[in-house]
BABA-798454 format. One record per residue (C-alpha): residue number from 1; residue in three letters; x negated, y negated, z. Coordinates in nm, 3 decimals, m for minus. Example, Ala and Ser with C-alpha at 12.3 -4.5 7.8 and 13.67 -1.06 7.14 Angstrom:
1_ALA_m1.230_0.450_0.780
2_SER_m1.367_0.106_0.714
//
This chain:
1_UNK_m5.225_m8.082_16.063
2_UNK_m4.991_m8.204_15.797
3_UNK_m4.670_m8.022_15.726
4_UNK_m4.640_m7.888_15.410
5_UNK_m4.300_m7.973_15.262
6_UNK_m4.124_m7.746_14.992
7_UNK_m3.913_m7.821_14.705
8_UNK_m3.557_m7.776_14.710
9_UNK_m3.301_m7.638_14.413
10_UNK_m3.033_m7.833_14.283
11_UNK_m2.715_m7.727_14.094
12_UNK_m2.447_m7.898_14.012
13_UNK_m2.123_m7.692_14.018
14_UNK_m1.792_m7.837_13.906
15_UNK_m1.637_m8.071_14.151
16_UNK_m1.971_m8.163_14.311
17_UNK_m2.145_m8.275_14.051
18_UNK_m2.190_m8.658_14.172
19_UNK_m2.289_m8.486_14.537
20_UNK_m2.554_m8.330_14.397
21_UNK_m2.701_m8.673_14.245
22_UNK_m2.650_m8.819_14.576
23_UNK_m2.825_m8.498_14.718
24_UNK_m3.117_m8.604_14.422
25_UNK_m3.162_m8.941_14.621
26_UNK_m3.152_m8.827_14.964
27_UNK_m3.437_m8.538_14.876
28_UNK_m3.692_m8.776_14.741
29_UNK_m3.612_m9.019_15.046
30_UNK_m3.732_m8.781_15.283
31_UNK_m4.028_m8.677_15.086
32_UNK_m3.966_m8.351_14.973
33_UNK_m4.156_m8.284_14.676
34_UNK_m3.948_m8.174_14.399
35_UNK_m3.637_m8.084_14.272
36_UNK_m3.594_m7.741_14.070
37_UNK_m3.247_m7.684_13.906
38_UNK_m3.120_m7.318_13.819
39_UNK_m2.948_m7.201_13.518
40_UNK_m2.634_m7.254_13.678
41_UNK_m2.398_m7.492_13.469
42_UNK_m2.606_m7.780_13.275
43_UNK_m2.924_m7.781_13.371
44_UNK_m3.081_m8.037_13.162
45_UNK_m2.773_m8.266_13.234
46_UNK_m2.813_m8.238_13.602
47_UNK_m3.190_m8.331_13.516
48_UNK_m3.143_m8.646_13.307
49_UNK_m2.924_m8.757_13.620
50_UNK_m3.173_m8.712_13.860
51_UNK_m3.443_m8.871_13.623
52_UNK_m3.198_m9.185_13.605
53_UNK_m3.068_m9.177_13.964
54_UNK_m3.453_m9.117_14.093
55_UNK_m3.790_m9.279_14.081
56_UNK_m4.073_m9.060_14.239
57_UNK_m4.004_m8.713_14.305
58_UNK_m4.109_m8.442_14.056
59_UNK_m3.822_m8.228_13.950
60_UNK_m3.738_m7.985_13.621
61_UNK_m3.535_m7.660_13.511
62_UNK_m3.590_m7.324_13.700
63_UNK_m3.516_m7.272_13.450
64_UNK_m3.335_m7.299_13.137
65_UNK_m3.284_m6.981_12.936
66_UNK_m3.475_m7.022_12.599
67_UNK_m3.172_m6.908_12.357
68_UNK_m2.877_m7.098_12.458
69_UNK_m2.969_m7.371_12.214
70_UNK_m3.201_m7.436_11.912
71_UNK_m3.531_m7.545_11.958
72_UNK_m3.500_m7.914_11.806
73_UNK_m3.223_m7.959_12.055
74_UNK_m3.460_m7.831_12.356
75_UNK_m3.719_m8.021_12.238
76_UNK_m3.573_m8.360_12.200
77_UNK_m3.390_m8.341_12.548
78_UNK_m3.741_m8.207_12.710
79_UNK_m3.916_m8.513_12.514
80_UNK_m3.665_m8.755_12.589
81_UNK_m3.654_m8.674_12.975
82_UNK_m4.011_m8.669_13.032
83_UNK_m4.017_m8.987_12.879
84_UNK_m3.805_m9.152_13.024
85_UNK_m3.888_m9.031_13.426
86_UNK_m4.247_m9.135_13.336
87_UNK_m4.393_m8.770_13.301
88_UNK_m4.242_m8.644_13.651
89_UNK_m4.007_m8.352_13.470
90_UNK_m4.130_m7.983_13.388
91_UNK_m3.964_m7.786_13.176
92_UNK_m3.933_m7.472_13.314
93_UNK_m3.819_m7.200_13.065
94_UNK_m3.721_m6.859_13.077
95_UNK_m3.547_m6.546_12.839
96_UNK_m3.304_m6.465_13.177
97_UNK_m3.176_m6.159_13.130
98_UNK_m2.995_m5.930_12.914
99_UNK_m2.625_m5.897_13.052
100_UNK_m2.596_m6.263_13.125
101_UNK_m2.696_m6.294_12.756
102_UNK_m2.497_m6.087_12.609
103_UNK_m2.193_m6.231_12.810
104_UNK_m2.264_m6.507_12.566
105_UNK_m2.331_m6.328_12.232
106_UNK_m2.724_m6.338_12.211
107_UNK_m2.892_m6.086_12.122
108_UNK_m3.294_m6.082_12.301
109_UNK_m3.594_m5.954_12.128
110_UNK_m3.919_m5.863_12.280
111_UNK_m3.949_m6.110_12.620
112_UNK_m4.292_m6.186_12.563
113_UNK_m4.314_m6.261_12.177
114_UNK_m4.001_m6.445_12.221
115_UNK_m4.121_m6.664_12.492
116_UNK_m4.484_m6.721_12.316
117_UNK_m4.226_m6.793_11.922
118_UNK_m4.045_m7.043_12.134
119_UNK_m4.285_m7.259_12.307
120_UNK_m4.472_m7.257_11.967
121_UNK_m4.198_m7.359_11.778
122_UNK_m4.153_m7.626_12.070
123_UNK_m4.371_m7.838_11.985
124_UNK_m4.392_m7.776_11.646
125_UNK_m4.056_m7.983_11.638
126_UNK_m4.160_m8.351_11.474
127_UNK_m4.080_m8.688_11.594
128_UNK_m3.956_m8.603_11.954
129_UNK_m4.268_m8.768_12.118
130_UNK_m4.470_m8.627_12.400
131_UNK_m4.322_m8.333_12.587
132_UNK_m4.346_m8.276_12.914
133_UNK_m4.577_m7.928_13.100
134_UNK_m4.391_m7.618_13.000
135_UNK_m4.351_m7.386_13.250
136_UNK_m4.262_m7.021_13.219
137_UNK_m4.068_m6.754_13.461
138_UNK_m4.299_m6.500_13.583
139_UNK_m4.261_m6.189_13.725
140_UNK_m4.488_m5.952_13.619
141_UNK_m4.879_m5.938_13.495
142_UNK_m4.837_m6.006_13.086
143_UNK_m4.586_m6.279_13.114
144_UNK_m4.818_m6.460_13.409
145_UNK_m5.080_m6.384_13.153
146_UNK_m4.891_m6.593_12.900
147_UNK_m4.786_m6.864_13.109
148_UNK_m5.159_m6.946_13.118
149_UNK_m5.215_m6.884_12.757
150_UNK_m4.918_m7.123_12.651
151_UNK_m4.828_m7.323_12.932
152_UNK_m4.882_m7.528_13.219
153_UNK_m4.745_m7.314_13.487
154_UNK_m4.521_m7.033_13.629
155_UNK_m4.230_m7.027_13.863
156_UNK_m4.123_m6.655_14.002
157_UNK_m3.759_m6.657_14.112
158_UNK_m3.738_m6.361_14.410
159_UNK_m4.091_m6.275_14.425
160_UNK_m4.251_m6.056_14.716
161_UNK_m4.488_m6.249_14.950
162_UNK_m4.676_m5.956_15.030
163_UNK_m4.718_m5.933_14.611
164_UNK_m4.853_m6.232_14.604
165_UNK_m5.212_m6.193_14.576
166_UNK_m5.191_m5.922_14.347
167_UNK_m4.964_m6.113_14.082
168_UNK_m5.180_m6.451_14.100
169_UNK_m5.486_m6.229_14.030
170_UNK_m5.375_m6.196_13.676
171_UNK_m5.441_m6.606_13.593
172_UNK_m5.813_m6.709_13.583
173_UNK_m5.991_m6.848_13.825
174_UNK_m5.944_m7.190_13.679
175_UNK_m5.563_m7.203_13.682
176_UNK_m5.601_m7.096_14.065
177_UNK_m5.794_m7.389_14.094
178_UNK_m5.634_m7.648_13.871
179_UNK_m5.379_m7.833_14.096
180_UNK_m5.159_m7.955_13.764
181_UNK_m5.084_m7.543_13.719
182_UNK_m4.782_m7.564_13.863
183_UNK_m4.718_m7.242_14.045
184_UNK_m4.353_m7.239_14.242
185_UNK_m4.143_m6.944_14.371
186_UNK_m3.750_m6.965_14.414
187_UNK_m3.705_m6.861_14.759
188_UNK_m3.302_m6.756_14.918
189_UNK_m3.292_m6.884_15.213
190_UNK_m3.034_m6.927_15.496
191_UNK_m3.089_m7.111_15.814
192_UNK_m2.916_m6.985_16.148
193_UNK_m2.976_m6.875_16.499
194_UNK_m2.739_m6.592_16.428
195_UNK_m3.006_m6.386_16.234
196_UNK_m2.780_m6.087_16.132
197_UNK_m2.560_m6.364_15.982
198_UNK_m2.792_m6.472_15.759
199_UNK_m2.973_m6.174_15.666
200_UNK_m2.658_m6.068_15.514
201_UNK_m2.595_m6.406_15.295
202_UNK_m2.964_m6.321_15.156
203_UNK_m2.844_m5.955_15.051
204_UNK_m2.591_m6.090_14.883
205_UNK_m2.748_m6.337_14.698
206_UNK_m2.962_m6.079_14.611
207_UNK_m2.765_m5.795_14.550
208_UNK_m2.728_m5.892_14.175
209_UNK_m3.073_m5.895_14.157
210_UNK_m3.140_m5.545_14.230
211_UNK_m2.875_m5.461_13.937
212_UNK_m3.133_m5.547_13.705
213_UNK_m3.398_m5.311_13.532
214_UNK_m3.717_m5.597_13.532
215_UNK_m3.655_m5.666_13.888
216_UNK_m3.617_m5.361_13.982
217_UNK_m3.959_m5.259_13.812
218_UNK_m4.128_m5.590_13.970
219_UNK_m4.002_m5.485_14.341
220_UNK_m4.128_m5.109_14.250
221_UNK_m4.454_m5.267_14.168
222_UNK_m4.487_m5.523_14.504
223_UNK_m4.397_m5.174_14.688
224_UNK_m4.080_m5.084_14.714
225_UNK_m4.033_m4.778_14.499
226_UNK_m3.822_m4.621_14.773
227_UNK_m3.559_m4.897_14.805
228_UNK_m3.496_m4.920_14.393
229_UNK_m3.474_m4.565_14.321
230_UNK_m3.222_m4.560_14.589
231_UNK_m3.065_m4.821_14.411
232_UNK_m3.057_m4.647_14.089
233_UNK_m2.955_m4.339_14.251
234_UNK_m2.658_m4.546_14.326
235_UNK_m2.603_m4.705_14.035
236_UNK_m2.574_m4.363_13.834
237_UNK_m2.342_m4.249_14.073
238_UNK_m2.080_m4.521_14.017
239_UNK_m2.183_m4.648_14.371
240_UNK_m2.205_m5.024_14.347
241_UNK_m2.094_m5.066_14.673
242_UNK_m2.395_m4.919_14.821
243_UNK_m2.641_m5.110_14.647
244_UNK_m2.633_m5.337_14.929
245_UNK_m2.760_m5.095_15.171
246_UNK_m3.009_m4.957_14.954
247_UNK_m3.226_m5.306_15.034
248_UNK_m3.400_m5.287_15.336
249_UNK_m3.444_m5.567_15.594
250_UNK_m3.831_m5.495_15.515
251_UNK_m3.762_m5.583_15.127
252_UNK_m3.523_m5.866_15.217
253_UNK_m3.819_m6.007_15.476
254_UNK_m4.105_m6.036_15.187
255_UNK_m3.867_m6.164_14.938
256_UNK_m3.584_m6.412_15.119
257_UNK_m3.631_m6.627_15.439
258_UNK_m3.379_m6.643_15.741
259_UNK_m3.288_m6.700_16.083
260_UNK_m3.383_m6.979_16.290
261_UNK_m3.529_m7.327_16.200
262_UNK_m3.883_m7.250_16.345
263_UNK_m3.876_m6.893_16.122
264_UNK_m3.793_m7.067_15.850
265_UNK_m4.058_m7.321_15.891
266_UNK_m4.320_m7.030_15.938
267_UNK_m4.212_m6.838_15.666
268_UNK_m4.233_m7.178_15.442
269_UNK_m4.596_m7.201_15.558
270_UNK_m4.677_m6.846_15.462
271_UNK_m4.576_m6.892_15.146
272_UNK_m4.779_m7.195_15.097
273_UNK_m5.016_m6.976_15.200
274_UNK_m4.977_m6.690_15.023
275_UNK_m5.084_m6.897_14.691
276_UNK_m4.761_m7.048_14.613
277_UNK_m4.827_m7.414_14.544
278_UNK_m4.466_m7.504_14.540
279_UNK_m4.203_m7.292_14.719
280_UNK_m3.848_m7.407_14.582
281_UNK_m3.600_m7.341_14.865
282_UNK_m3.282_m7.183_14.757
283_UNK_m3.056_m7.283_15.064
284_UNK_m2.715_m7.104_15.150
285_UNK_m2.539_m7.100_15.488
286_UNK_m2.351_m6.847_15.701
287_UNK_m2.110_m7.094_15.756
288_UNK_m2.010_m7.283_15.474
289_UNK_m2.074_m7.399_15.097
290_UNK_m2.386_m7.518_14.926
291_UNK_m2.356_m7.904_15.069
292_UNK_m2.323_m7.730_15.443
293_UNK_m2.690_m7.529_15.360
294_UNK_m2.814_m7.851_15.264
295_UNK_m2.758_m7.992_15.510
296_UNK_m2.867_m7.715_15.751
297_UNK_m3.215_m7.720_15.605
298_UNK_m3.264_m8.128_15.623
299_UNK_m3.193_m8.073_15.986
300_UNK_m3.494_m7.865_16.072
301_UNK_m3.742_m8.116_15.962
302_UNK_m3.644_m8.360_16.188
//
């Protein structure tokens, strides 16, 4: 049987910035299918790179918050870059969430009428040409709902394997079956024989996470009502240094993947086939920075 290779995230922090387009080249020359860049930094400039510096592997924005610049501007990037990569970006698009927007002065409305207003007003934006699939962040039923409705896809960031089934239930049964829907999940993931190591690089990561109210809600709903009311018990003490141990290694299981190359490999495989059509590895290391993880998860396909 063939393996099934993920995609990998990208981003480009400063001082590493021409790494990570030398990263770009080395991912699509050993096959990997895509490239998925956070909202970390520039997004869309770390894309036109890798559209310039690359010529077959599909890549995009996971994603790019939808009110950090005006829609003509979005538009005319998104246009210009699947243009110009020969239709192999997506646009992946999100409204975040609230305190990282209000660090910057926006103000959010209603998540789903503002995501629906936006991709309308998208490509209602003239002389741009073509623009490439939109893709939405998903968590939850409605706004998988609407990534249907609107879109061409969904990409969950943190989801719950276990969840799975239940949350791609919501899209009909011809986006299940449509192999253009894109449907990717940002996975943390840390690869290392010392397990305990790298179970606690995932908590971190995902620590801040558990700080916010819609994840909170989404984890309550994949099953783990215990483990975020303990979380907001904490959090209304003043406790934010036991958030941490709040998560259990159950929650951190169904929602990260760690430990050794061969349980990583498994745990890619049952997220393929849990319904996720593109898992987008995350990588970190217990050892060192984001080049080190890298490199860490190229060495357990060989």
């Amino acid at each position: 049987m063939s393996v099934r290779l993920p995609a990998v995230s990208l981003a480009a922090v400063p001082g590493r910035r021409k790494a990570m387009i030398d990263v770009a080249r080395e991912i699509e020359r050993r096959g990997f299918p895509g490239i998925f860049c956070p909202s970390l930094g520039d997004n869309l400039a770390l894309c036109e790179a890798i559209a310039l510096a690359t010529s077959t592997v599909q890549f995009g924005t996971s994603i790019t918050p939808i009110y950090t610049r005006n829609v003509a501007d979005f538009a005319s990037t998104a246009a210009f870059l699947h243009e110009v990569s020969d239709g192999r970006f997506r646009f992946g698009i999100g409204v975040s969430h609230e305190p990282a927007m209000r660090r910057i002065g926006v103000q959010q409305g209603k998540p789903l009428a503002d995501m629906r207003r936006f991709v309308e007003d998208l490509r209602a934006v003239p002389r741009v040409g073509d623009l490439p699939p939109i893709v939405l962040a998903t968590l939850r039923t409605k706004m998988i709902r609407l990534a249907e409705e609107v879109g061409q896809g969904m990409v969950f960031a943190n989801g719950a394997r276990s969840h799975m089934g239940q949350s791609l239930a919501a899209l009909s049964a011809e986006a299940r079956a449509n192999p253009a829907f894109f449907i990717g999940n940002m996975i943390p993931t840390c690869i290392s024989d010392d397990e305990d190591a790298a179970m606690a690089v995932n908590r971190r990561t995902l620590t801040s996470y558990a700080l916010l109210p819609n994840y909170r809600n989404y984890w309550k709903e994949a099953g783990y009502v215990e483990e975020m009311e303990r979380v907001e018990a904490a959090i209304a003490a003043g406790e934010m240094n036991r958030v941490a141990e709040c998560l259990s290694d159950r929650w951190l299981a169904d929602t990260t993947l760690f430990g050794s190359a061969t349980k990583v490999r498994d745990g890619i495989e049952a997220w393929f086939d849990a319904g996720i059509r593109t898992p987008i590895i995350v990588p970190s290391s217990a050892r060192g920075n984001q080049l080190a993880a890298l490199e860490e998860f190229f060495a357990i396909w060989r």
